[in-house]
N, C-alpha and C positions, 0 to 999 in steps of 0.2 A: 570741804576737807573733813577726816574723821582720824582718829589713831594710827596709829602707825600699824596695829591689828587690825582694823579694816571697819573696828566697829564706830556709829555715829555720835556724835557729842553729844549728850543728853544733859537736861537743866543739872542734874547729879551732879553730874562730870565737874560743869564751872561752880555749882555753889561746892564743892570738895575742894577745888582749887582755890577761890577765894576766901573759903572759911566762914561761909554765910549760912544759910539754911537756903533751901531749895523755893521757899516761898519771894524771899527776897532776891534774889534769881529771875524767878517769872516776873515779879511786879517791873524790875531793872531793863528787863527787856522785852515786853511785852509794849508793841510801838502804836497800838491802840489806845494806853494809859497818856497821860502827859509824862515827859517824859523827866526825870529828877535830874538834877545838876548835884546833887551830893557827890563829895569825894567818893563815899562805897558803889553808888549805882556807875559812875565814872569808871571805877577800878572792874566792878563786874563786866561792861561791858567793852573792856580793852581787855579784857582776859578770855571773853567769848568770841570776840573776833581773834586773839592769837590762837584759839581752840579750834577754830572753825564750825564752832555752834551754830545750829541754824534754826529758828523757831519752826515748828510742827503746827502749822496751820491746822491741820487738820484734829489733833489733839487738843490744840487749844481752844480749837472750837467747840468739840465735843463736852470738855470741862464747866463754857460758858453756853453751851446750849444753843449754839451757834454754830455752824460750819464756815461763814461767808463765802456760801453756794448757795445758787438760784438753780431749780430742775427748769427746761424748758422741754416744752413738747410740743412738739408739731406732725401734721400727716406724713407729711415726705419732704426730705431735703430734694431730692430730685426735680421739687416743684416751686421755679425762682422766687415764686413770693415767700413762699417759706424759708427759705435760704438767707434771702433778702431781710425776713423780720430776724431771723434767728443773729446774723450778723448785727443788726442794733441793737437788740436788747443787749449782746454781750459786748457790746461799746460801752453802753448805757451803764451793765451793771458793773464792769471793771473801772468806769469812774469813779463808781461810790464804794468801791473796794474789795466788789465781789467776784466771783468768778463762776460763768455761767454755764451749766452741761445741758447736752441736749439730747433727747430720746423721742424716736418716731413710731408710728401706731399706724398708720396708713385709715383708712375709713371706718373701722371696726370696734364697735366700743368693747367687746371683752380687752380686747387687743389695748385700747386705749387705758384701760382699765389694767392693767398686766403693767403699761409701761411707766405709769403711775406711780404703780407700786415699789415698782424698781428704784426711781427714782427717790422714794419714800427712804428706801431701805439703805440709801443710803447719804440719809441726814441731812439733806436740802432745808434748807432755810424756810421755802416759801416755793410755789409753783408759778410758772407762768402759763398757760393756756393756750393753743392756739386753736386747737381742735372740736370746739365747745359745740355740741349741737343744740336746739332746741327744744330737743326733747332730752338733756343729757339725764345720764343718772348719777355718773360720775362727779357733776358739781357739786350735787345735791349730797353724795356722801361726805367731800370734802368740806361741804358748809357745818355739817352735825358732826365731823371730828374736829371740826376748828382749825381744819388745817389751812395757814396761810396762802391764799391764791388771789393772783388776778386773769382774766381774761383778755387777750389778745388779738384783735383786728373781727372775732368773733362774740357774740353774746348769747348766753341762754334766759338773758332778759332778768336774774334774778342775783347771783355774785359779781362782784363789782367787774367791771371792765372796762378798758379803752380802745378806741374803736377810729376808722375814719371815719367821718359823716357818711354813711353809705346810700344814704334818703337823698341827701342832696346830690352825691355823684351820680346817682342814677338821672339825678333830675336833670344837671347840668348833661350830662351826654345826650339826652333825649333832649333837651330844646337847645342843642347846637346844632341838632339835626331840623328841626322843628324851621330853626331860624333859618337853615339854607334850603327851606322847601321843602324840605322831604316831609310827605303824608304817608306813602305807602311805608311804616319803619315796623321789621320784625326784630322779637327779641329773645338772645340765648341767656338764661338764666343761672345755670352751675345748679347744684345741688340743693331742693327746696330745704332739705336741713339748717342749711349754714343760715343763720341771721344775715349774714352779708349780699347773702343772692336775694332773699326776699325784701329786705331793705331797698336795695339797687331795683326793683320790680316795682317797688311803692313809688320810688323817686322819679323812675320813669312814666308810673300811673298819673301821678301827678302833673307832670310838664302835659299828658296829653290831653288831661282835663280841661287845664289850662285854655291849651289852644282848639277846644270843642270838641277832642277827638276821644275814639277807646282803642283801647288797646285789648282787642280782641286774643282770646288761650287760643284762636287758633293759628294765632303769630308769634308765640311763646314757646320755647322748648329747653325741658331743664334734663339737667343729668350732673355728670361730675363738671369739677373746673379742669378740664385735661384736653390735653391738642386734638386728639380721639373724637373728643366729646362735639367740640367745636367743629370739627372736619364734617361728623356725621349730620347734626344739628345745621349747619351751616349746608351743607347739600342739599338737605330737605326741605330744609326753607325757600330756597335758590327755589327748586325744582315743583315745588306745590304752591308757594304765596306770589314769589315772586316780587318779594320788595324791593325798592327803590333804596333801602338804608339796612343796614342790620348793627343793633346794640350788644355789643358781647359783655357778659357780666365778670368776663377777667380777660389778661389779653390772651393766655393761653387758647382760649376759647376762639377770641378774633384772630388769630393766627392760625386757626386750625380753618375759620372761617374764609382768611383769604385764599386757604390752596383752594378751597372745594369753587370760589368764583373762580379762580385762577383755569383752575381744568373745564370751566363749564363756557371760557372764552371773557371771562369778562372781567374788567381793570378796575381794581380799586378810583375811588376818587377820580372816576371818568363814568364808570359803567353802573357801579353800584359804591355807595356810600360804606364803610366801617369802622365804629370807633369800639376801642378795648377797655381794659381797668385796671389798672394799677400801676401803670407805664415802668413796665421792666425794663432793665437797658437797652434789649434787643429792639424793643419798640418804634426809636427812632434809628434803628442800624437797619432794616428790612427794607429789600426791592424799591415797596412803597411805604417809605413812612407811615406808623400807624396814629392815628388820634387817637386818644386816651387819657384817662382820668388821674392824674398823678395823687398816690396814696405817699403820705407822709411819713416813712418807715419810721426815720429817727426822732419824731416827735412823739410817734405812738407808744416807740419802743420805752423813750427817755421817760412820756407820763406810766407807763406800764411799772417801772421799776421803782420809781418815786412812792408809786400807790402802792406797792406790795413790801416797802420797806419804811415805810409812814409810820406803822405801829397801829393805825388807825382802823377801823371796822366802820366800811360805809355802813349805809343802810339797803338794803334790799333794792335790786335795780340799779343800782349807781352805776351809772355810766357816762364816761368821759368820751366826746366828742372832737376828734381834730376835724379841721375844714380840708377839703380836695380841691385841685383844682384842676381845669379843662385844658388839654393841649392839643391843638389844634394841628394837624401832621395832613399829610397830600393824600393820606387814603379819605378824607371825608371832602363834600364838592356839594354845588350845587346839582339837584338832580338835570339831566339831560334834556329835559324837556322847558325848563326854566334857565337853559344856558343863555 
């Protein structure tokens, strides 16, 4: 509601009507404060509701140096994981009373850099991250302006972040494969930038330590996390190694993986083994169910905003750890020769 002239009820308006000053006003209705049982804050705010006053979030934020907005940033919505964290975090931070905007950069750090700013500009509380390379330059400025930020599902190994266990997802896909036989197992990696692909690389180095093996670069092939990336990756491997298993370091990846078997004659989970990472919804909606490493969106999301509204300054490195875990779907099999 506003006047009958069209214009909005501003604190003025109700301390002129109650005959208060404008400061007793704010304090009366401002739902952040405790709230007073006095007859006058009582009177103010049955006169702001007859007024149809409505507090200016955004003003009052400004006043206390606060907006209660969180910026988040991610490469692309287009790309479900990102979709996916960006929908937790703004679960996460509309519990604790905030309200979450988001802005995308796609791979390019001026770019990312640009969108940053944008969101800078206009008065965010704090960042969330999703984009974080390891070589960034961007963290490193946000660390020397002190500008509030956490990191998200990514780490540049040095400003705080929460992360799934990406060491052990790797791990756990590579010895579920390991455990149904498979020796000959190639792997798609995603973009040697992200913390998350070379993590998931270590995790799987490690299962094949484990069981006496190596995991030879000429079984590995990295590039972006995109269906693209996987289709092409995923044919060339098919078509030159010829393994018995292939680990995709997102499922994007493994879905771009199973066309390129698919046209080359051969069945998931009969012909050739595949599991993915992150287990997007589509993962178990597809032809052949896909195996995959379920990433914990709403844990990561919930510790991500806890951390970047704590008040707190980790230390250098800090990073929070959620655990994965392995789901087991009709695209992965014992190999054929072990049936």
């Amino acid at each position: 509601m506003s006047h009958p002239t069209g214009q909005v009820v501003t604190l003025r308006d109700v301390a002129a009507a109650a005959g208060v000053s404008v400061s007793t006003v704010s304090r009366a209705l401002d739902d952040r404060l405790p709230g007073s049982k006095g007859a006058t804050a009582e009177r103010i705010r049955e006169l702001a509701a007859s007024l149809g006053y409505r507090r200016n979030a955004y003003a009052s934020g400004l006043r206390r140096g606060a907006t209660g907005t969180i910026g988040v940033l991610v490469p692309r919505l287009t790309d479900v994981v990102m979709a996916m964290l960006f929908e937790s975090l703004e679960r996460a931070a509309k519990a604790k009373g905030y309200f979450a905007v988001v802005a995308t950069c796609g791979d390019d750090q001026a770019d990312e850099q640009r969108a940053t700013e944008t969101l800078l500009d206009r008065n965010v509380d704090g960042l969330v991250l999703a984009t974080a390379r390891l070589d960034d330059v961007l963290t490193t400025s946000l660390r020397e302006r002190q500008v509030p930020h956490v990191l998200a599902l990514r780490s540049d190994r040095t400003s705080p972040s929460v992360l799934g266990d990406d060491e052990t997802g790797g791990y756990l896909a590579v010895r579920h494969l390991l455990d149904l036989g498979h020796r000959e197992i190639a792997m798609i990696m995603g973009p040697s930038f992200a913390s998350s692909a070379v993590d998931r690389v270590a995790g799987a180095r490690r299962a094949f330590t484990e069981a006496g093996l190596d995991l030879p670069e000429s079984q590995i092939r990295s590039g972006s996390y995109s269906l693209e990336e996987g289709y092409r990756a995923g044919a060339d491997l098919i078509d030159t190694v010829a393994p018995s298993a292939i680990f995709a370091a997102n499922d994007n990846l493994a879905i771009g993986a199973l066309r390129a078997a698919h046209e080359r004659g051969l069945t998931p989970g009969s012909d050739i083994s595949i599991v993915g990472y992150n287990d997007i919804p589509l993962a178990s909606r597809l032809p052949v169910p896909l195996t995959s490493v379920h990433t914990p969106f709403d844990q990561i999301a919930g510790a991500a905003i806890d951390l970047l509204l704590s008040g707190d300054e980790p230390a250098d490195g800090y990073v929070e750890r959620i655990m994965p875990t392995l789901i087991p779907r009709a695209s992965t099999a014992a190999p054929r020769r072990l049936s």
